[in-house]
C-alpha positions as CSV (number, residue, x, y, z in Angstrom):
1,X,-6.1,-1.1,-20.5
2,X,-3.4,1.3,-18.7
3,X,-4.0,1.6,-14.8
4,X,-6.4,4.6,-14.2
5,X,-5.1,5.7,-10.7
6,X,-2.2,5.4,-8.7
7,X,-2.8,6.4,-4.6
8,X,-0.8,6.0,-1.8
9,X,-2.5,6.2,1.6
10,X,-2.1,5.6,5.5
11,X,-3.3,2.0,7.3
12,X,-3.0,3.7,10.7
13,X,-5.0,2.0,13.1
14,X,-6.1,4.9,14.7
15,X,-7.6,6.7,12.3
16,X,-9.8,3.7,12.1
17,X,-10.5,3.2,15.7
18,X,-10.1,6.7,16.5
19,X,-8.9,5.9,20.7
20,X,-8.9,9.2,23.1
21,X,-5.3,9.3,22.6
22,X,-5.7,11.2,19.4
23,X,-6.4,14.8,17.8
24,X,-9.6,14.7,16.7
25,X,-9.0,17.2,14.2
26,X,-5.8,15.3,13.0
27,X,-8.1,12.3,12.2
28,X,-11.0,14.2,10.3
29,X,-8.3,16.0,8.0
30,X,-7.0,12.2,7.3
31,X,-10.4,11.2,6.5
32,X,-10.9,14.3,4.3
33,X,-8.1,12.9,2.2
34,X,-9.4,10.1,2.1
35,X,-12.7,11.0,0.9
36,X,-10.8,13.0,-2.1
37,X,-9.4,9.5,-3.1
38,X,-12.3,7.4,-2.5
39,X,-14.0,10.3,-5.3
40,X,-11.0,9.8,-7.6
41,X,-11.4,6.0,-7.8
42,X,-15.3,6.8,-8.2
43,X,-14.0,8.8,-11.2
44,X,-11.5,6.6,-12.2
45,X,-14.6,3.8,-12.9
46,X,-12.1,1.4,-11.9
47,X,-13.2,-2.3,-12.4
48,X,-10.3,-3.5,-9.8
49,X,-8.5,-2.1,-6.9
50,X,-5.1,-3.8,-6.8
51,X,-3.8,-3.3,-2.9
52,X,0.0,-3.5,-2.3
53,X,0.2,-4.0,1.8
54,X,2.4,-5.7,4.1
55,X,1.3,-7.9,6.6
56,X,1.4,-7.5,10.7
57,X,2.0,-10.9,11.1
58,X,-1.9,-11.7,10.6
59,X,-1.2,-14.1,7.4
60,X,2.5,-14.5,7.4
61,X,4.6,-15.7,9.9
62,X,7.2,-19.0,10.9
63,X,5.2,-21.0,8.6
64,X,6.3,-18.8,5.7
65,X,7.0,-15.3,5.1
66,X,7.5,-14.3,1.4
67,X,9.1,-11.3,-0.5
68,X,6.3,-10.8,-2.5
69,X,2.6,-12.7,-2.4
70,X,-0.7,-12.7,-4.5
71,X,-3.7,-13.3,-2.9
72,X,-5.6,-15.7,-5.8
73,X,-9.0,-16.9,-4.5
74,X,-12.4,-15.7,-5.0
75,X,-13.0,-13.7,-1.8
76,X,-10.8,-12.7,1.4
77,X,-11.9,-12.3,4.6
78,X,-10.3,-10.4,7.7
79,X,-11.2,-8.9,11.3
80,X,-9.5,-5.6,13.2
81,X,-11.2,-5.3,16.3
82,X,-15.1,-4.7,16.3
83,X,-14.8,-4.7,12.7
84,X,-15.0,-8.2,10.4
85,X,-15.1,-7.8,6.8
86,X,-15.1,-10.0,3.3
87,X,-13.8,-8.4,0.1
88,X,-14.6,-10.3,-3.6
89,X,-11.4,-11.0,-4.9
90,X,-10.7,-10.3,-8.9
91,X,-9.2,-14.1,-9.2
92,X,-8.6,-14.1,-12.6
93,X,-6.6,-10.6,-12.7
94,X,-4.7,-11.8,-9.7
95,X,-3.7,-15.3,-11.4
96,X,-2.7,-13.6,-14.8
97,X,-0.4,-11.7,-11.7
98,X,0.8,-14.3,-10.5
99,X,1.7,-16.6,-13.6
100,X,2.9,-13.6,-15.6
101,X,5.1,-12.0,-12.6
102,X,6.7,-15.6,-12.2
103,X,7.6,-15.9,-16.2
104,X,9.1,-12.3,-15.2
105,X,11.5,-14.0,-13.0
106,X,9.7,-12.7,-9.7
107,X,9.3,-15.5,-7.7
108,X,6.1,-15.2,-6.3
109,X,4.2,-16.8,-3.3
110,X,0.1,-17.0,-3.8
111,X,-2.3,-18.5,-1.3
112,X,-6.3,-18.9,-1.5
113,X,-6.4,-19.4,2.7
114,X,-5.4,-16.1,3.9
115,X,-7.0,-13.9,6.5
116,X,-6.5,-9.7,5.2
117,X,-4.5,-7.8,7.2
118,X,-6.0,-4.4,8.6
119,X,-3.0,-2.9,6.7
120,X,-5.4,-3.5,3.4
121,X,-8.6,-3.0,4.8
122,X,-8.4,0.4,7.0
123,X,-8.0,2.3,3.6
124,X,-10.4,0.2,1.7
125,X,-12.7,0.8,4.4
126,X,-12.7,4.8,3.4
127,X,-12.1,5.2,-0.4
128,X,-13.9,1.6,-1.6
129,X,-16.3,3.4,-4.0
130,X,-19.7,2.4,-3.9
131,X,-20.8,-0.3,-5.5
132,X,-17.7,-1.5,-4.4
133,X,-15.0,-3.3,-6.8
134,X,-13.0,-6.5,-6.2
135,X,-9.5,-6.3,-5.3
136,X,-6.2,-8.1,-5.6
137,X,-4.0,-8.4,-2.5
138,X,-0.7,-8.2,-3.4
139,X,1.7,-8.7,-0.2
140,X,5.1,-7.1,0.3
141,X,7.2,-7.8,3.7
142,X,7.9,-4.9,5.1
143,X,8.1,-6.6,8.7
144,X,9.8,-9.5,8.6
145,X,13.4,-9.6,8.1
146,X,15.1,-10.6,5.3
147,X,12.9,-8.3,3.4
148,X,13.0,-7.4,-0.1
149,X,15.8,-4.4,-1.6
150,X,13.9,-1.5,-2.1
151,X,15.6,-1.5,-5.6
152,X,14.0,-5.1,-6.2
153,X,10.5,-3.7,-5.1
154,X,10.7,-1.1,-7.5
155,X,11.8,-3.4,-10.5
156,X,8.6,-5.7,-9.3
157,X,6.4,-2.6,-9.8
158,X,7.6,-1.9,-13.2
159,X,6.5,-5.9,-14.4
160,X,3.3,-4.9,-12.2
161,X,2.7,-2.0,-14.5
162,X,4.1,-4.4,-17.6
163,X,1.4,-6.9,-17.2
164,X,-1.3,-4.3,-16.2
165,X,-1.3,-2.6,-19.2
166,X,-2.2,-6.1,-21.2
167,X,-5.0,-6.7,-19.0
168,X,-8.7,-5.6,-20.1
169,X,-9.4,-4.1,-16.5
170,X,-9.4,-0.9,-15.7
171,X,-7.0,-1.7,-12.7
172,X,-7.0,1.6,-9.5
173,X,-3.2,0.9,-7.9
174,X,-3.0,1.1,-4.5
175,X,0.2,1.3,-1.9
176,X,-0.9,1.2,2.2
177,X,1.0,2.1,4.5
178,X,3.8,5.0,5.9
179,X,5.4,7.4,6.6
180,X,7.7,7.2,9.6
181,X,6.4,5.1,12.5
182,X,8.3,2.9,14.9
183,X,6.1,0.4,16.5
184,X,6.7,-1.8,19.2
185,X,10.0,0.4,19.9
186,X,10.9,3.1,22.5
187,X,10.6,5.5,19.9
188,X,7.1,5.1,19.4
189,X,6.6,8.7,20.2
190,X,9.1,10.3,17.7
191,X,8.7,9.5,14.2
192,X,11.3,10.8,12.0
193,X,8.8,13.8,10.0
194,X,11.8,15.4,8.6
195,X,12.9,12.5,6.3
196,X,9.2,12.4,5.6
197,X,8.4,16.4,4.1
198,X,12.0,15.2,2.6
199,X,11.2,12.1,0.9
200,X,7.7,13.8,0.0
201,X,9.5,16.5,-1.9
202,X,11.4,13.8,-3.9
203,X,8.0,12.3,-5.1
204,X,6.4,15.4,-6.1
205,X,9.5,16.5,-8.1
206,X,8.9,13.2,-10.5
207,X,11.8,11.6,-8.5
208,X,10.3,8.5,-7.2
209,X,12.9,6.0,-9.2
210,X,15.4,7.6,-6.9
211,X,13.7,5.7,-4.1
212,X,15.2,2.5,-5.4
213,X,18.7,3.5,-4.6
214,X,17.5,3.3,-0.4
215,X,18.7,0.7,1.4
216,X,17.1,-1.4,4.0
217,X,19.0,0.2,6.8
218,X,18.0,3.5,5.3
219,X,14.2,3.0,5.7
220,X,14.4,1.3,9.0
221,X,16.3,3.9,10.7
222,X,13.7,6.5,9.8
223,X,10.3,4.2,10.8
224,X,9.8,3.7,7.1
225,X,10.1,0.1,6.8
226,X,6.5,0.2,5.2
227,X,7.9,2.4,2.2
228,X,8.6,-0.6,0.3
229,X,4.9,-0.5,-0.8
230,X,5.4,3.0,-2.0
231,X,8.4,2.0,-3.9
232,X,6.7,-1.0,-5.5
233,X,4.1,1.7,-6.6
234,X,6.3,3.8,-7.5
235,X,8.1,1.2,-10.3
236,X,4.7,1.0,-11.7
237,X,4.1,5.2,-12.2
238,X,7.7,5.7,-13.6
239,X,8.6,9.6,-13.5
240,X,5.5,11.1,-12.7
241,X,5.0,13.8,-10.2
242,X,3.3,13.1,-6.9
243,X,0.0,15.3,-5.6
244,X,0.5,15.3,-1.5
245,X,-3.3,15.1,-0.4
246,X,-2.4,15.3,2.7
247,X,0.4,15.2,5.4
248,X,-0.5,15.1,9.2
249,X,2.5,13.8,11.3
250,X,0.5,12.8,14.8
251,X,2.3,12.0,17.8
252,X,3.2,8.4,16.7
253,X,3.1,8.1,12.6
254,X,3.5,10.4,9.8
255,X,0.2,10.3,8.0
256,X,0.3,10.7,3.9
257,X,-2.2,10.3,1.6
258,X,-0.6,10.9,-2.1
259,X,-2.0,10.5,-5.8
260,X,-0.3,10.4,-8.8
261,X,-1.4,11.1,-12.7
262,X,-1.5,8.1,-14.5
């Protein structure tokens, strides 16, 4: 069954927790964007949400810190600050990930004892249609370095997309996180919204493979370490051209909700 959406869409704690520090306005056109992709996974019928997130050191850290990880149990579980949540987990999608990926040559991590990172559930949170579908987490350090070439991110989305299309599900795709952002840095306040409008135009002109040709330095310099998720996306959509739902660059992240045609 081919994949039946493609999104990309913010994790920015704020829009979640929504502190005095923000535009209110800002927010509610984030969640309007939002609400436009939780209606196109509605329409999509999606049996499966397959969410491609990094991690903020809440599963992952000096115990072990993969490339790439599949979350393969039956449910995952997670808390981000008043808000505690457990999400069914599509197991046998995310083992047939998993086994296949590794006979790909992709040498993948999977764990059944994970807590979720907010980074997967602050979108979920607003575009999970109702009744709501089973995910697959599928972890990409973004945070941690050494961290994967965006180049071999993209060639993992295209084996995404290869065993995908074998499957029976009708699978939603879903990158979190971006745009520019530098946390924990003196440049908190001064994201780098030029190479964002930039690298938005790339997608929407059916460019996205060019994203693969970044290097690590590239991304981190402009606060979009978390692009790797977009990139890994992006091997799995090929050449099509991106829809921009929505950009709204606040004081501390560049905010971008984007669809593709699948």
């Amino acid at each position: 069954m081919p994949v039946v959406a493609a999104v990309a869409c913010p994790h920015t704690p704020q829009l979640l927790i929504r502190p005095e520090t923000e535009d209110r306005e800002l927010v509610l056109r984030v969640h309007a964007a939002y609400a436009k992709v939780k209606r196109l996974l509605t329409e999509a019928r999606a049996d499966v949400i397959c969410v491609i997130g990094g991690d903020h050191v809440e599963g992952f850290f000096l115990n072990a810190v993969p490339s790439f990880a599949v979350f393969a149990g039956t449910s995952v579980s997670g808390t981000f600050g008043r808000y505690a949540y457990t999400l069914p987990v599509h197991e046998s999608l995310a083992r047939a990930i998993l086994e296949q990926g590794i006979e790909r040559e992709f040498d993948l991590t999977y764990s059944q004892d994970l807590k979720l990172d907010y980074a997967f559930y602050v979108p979920l949170h607003f575009t999970m249609p109702q009744p709501r579908v089973p995910i697959v987490p599928l972890y990409v350090n973004v945070y941690l370095p050494p961290q994967p070439t965006p180049r071999r991110c993209y060639a993992w989305g295209r084996a995404l997309r290869e065993i995908l299309d074998a499957r029976p599900e009708r699978v939603a795709l879903m990158a979190s996180g971006g745009m520019s952002h530098y946390p924990g840095t003196d440049r908190y306040a001064s994201p780098d919204f030029d190479w964002d409008r930039q690298m938005l135009a790339t997608l929407t002109a059916g460019r996205g493979a060019e994203t693969a040709r970044l290097t690590g330095e590239e991304l981190d310099k402009a606060g979009n370490v978390e692009l790797r998720t977009w990139i890994t996306l992006l091997g799995a959509v090929g050449d099509a051209r991106a829809e921009v739902l929505c950009y709204e660059p606040s004081w501390h992240h560049g905010n971008a909700m984007v669809v593709w045609p699948v």
